[in-house]
N, C-alpha and C positions, 0 to 999 in steps of 0.2 A: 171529698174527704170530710170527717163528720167531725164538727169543732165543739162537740157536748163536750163538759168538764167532765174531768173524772171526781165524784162526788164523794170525796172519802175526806173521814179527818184526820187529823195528823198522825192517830193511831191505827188507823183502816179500816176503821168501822164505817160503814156508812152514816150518813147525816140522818139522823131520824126525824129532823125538826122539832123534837121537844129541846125544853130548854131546864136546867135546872138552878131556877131562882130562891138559892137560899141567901143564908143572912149574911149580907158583908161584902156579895157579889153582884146587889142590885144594876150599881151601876155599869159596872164592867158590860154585863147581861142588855143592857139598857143599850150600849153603844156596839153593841153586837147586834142586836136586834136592828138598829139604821143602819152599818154597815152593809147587814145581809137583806134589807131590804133593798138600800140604793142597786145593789149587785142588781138583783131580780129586775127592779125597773128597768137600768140598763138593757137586761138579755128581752124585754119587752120590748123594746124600740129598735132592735137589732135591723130588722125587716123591714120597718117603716121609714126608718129615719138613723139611718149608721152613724153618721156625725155626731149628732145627738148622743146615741149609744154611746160615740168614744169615750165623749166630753162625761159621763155618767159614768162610763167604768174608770175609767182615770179618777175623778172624784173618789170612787172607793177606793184608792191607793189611799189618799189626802185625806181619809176620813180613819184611820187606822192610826193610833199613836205610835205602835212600832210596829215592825214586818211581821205580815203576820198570813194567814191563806187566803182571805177574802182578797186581799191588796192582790197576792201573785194571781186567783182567779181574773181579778179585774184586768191585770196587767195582759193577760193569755187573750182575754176577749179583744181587749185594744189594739194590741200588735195585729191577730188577723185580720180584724174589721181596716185596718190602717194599710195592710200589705194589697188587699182586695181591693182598695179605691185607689191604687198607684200612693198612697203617701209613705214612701218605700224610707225617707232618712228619720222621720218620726218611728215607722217599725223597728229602723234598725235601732235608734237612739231607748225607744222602750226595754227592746230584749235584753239589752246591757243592762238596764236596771231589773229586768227580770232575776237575770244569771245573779246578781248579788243576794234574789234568796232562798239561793238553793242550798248553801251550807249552815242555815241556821232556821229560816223561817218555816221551812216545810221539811217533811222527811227524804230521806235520798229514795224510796220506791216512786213515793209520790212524784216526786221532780224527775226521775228517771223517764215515769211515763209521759209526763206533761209536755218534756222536750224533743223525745219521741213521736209522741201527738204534732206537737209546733214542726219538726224538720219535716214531720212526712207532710203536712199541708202547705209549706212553703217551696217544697220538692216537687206537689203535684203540678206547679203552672208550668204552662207550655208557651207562656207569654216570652219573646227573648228580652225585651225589657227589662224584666225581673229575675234576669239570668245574675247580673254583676251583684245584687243582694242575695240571691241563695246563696251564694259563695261565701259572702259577709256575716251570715248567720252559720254555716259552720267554721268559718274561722275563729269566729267569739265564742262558739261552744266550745273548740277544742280548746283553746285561748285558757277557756275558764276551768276545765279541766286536767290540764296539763301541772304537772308536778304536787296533787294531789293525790291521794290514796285510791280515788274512784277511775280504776284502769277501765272496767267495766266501760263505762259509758262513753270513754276514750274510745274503745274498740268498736263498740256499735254506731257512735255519731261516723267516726271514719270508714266503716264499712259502709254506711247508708250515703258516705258522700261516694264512695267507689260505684257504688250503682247509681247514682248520678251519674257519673262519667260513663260510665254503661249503657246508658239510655240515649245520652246523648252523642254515644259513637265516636266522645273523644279520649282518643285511646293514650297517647301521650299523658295526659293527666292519672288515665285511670293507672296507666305503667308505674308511676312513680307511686302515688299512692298504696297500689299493692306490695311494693316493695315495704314499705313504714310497714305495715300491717302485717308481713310474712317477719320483720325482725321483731314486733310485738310480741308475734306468737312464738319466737325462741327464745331459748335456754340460753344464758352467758356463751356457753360453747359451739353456739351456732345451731343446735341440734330443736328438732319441734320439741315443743312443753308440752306435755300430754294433760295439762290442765287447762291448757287452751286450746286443746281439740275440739270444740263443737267452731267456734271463731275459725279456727284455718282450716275447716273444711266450706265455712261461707268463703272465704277469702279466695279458695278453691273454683269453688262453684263460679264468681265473680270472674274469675282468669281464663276458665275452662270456656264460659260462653264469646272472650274477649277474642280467643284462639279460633271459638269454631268460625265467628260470623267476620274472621278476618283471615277464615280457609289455611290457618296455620295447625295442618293436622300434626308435622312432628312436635310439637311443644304440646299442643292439645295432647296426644296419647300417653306423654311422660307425666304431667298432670295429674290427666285420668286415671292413671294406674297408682299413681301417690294419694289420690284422693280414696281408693278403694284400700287401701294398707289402713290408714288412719283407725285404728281401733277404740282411743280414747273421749270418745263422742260422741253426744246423744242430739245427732242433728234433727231438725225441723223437716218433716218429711219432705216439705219444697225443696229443702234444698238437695238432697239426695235423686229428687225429681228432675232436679236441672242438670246435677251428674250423668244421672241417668241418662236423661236426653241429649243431651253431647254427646257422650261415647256412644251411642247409636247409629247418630250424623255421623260419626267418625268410624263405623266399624261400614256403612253405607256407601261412604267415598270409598274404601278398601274394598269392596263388592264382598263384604264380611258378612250377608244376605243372617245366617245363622246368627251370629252371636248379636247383628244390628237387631235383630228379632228380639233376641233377650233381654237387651238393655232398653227397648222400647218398652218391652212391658214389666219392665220392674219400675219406670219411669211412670208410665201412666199408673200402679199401685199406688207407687210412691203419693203420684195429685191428688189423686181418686181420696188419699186417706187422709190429706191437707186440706183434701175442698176446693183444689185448685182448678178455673176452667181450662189450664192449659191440659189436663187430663185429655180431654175432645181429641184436642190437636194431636198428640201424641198417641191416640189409639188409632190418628188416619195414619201415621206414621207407620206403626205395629201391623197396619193392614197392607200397607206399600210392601213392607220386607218380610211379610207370611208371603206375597205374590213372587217377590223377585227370589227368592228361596225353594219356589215349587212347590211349599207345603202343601200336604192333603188334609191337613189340619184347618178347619176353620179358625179364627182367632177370635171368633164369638163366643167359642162352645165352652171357655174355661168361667168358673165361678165370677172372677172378678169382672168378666166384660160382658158378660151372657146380658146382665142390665141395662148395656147399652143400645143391644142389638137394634132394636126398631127406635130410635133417639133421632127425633128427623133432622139434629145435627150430622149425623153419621151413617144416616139411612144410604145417602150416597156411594158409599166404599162397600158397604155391609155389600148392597147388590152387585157391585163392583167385583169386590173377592169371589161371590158365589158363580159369576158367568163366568170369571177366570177360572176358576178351578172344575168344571162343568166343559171348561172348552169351546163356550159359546160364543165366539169371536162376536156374533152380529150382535149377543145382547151387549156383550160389551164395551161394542163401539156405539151402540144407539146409548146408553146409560151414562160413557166419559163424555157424548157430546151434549146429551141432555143438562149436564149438570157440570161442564165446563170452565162455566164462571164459578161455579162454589170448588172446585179440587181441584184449580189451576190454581186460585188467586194465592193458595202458599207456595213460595218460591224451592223452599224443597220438593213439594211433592211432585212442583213443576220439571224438576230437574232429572228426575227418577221415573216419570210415568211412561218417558218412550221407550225404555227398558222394558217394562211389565207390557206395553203394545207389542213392541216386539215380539217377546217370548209367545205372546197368544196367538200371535201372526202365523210364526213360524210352526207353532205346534200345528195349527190348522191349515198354512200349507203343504206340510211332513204329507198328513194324513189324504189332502186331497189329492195328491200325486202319486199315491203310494200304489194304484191299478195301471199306471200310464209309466211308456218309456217314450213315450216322445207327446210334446204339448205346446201350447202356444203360450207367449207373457200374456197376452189379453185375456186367451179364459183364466187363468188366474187371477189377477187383476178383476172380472168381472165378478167372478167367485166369492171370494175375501173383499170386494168394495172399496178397493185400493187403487191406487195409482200404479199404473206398470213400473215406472221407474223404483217405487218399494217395491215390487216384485220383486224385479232385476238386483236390487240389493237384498235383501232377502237370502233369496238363490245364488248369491253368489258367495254368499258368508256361511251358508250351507256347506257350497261345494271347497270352499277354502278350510273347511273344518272338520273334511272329511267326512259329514254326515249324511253324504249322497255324492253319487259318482255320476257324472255326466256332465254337458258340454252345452255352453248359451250361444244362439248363434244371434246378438244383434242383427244382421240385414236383415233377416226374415224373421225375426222375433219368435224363435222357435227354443226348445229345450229338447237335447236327446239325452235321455236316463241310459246308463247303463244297470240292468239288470243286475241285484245281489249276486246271483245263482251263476252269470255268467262272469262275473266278476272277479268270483270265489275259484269259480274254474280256471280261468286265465291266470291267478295266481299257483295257484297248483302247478299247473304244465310250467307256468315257465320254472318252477322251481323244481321239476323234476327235471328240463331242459339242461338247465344248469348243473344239475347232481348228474346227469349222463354226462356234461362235456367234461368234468372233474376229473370222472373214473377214465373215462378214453385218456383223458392226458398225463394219467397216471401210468396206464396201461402202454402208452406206446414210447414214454419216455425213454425206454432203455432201448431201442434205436434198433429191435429185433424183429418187431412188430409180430403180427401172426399170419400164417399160412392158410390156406382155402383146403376143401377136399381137393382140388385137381391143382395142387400147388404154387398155387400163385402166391406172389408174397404182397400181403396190405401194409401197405408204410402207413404210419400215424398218419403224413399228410394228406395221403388220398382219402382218410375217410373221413366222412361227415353223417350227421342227423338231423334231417330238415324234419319240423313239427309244423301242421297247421291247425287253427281252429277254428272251426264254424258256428254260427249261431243255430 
């Protein structure tokens, strides 16, 4: 996280460094001039000697007759430098004298960003140590914004602590928290504010991912579809990115192959035009459910992804899709095993890829049986490079799904096909079998039955119609 100031002054012009020494204002100019040297010293010794550094921006608070921006710069430097060598009650004891100048010393954009700046480098550590003071610096932000006019920054310090809890997978926290933040963002009557539409569609986003990665797809899809109604809002293409990507996952567990496809790649536009690397990710995704879908569409050939094709991020999938839709069983198994560890190591893709084996399995044992009515499990197993026991399952979810008629005989590890053609026949007859025994039983119902030339009388019971058929 990158702790530069923002170098603006109180108006938003950048610091030019000139200074304007007229008459009256010598001295003023004079102790501007040491203040904003001491600063500089300071950020000199940052590297070499942080202690030092502290002792030297704190000075520039104490060198300021009243609050003023140098003091809050000094203050910004000190709290990090301070939080970074564990002196976590000094950080926290500084910020509180920060927060006091933000309603008079500096501007609210300026302080907006500053504190913004401060929670996202205090958020970045992964130390648990410094877990019970991240807590304590959004308590004292919201603390200090609470029953002020600045909802704003209310709304964003507490969304940025919800993805804290986010991150850290504790969900009970982030539960509660989204709740504050879903009554923020309504109307007295309960109903969304549609000027806080761009906020409860993060707020959104936030819950959305809380649902997917804790496999609660019905809340997740009620969500997902409130979040795509929201018209009053001009979200940050991430976050629509993260919509996106959810209802994907979630239209993927539904075997939603189709619409999981589309909401992947409006997901990956979405990053693609944020700059986000989860883009990558999300185009192996788009290439998982172009395969489980059947598509004869590559999902390279459209404008937005054509760019990525040869990305030796993604080189892996790109030749993936093309043996799969090629039919090429053998390249496709030499390609998933070649590269194993990079398209296993995501646990969704993990979860989906023996689908897409399957399906290429099955196509290419369809195809190799399609000369043969009787065959061994071994040569297919030898054939496809599989284990007989995938055979045998295989073959058998085949013949359980009607997409081939015939019979596995375990002891002798054989398979007899029944022939289409003979198949087709055998329905026939017996279905004309049955339309002759109808009419006879119609026929001889009325107990008269019928006479021969040399008059013999046939009773319904004597007569019958034996059928056979041969191959």
């Amino acid at each position: 996280m990158s702790d530069d100031d923002f170098m603006l002054e109180s108006d938003g012009e950048e610091d030019t460094g000139v200074f304007d020494y007229t008459s009256g204002e010598e001295d003023d100019d004079s102790g501007n001039v040491d203040v904003e040297n001491s600063y500089y010293n300071a950020k000199g010794m940052k590297q070499t000697d942080p202690q030092a550094a502290i002792d030297e921006f704190l000075g520039v608070v104490a060198l300021e007759a009243e609050k003023g921006e140098w003091g809050f710069k000094g203050l910004k430097q000190a709290i990090k430098l301070e939080f970074r060598l564990k002196q976590h009650e000094m950080a926290v004891e500084h910020y509180a004298e920060l927060l006091t100048y933000i309603r008079s010393a500096v501007t609210r954009n300026y302080s907006e960003k500053s504190l913004n700046n401060m929670l996202d480098f205090i958020s970045s550590s992964n130390d648990p140590e410094d877990m019970p003071y991240m807590e304590k610096f959004y308590d004292m932000t919201l603390e200090a914004f609470q029953g002020t006019n600045n909802e704003r920054l209310w709304l964003k310090t507490n969304i940025k602590l919800a993805k804290l809890w986010l991150d850290r997978k504790e969900y009970g926290r982030l539960t509660r928290n989204v709740r504050l933040l879903h009554q923020a963002c309504q109307k007295p009557d309960g109903t969304d504010d549609p000027s806080k539409g761009t906020y409860l569609l993060e707020v959104y986003a936030i819950e959305i991912q809380m649902y997917s990665e804790t496999g609660n797809n019905k809340k997740l899809k009620v969500l997902y579809n409130k979040s795509l109604r929201v018209r009053s809002a001009v979200p940050h293409p991430r976050i629509m990115g993260i919509i996106r990507e959810c209802g994907g996952k979630m239209h993927m567990n539904e075997e939603n192959w189709k619409d999981a496809q589309s909401d992947f790649f409006e997901s990956f536009r979405n990053y693609d035009e944020a700059g986000s690397l989860q883009r990558i990710q999300v185009l192996k995704y788009l290439v998982l459910a172009s395969m489980l879908m059947k598509s004869e569409i590559n999902p390279f050939e459209s404008q937005e992804t054509k760019p990525y094709k040869t990305d030796p991020r993604i080189v892996a999938m790109t030749d993936l899709v093309e043996a799969y839709q090629r039919n090429e069983i053998h390249r496709y198994e030499s390609i998933l095993e070649k590269n194993k560890a990079d398209i296993l190591s995501d646990p969704f893709i993990r979860e989906h890829i023996d689908e897409v084996t399957r399906n290429i399995r099955t196509e290419a044992l369809l195809k190799l049986i399609a000369p043969f009515t009787r065959f061994t499990l071994d040569f297919i197993a030898r054939q496809l490079r599989i284990s007989v026991p995938e055979v045998q399952e295989i073959l058998g979810f085949l013949i359980l799904d009607k997409k081939i008629r015939g019979k596995i005989n375990q002891e002798n590890g054989t398979v007899q096909i029944e022939s289409n053609v003979d198949a087709e026949r055998m329905h026939a007859m017996k279905e004309w079998s049955s339309a002759l025994e109808r009419l006879s039983t119609t026929l001889f119902n009325d107990g008269e039955g019928f006479k021969s030339e040399d008059n013999t009388h046939l009773g319904g019971s004597q007569s019958s119609v034996i059928f056979e058929t041969r191959r």
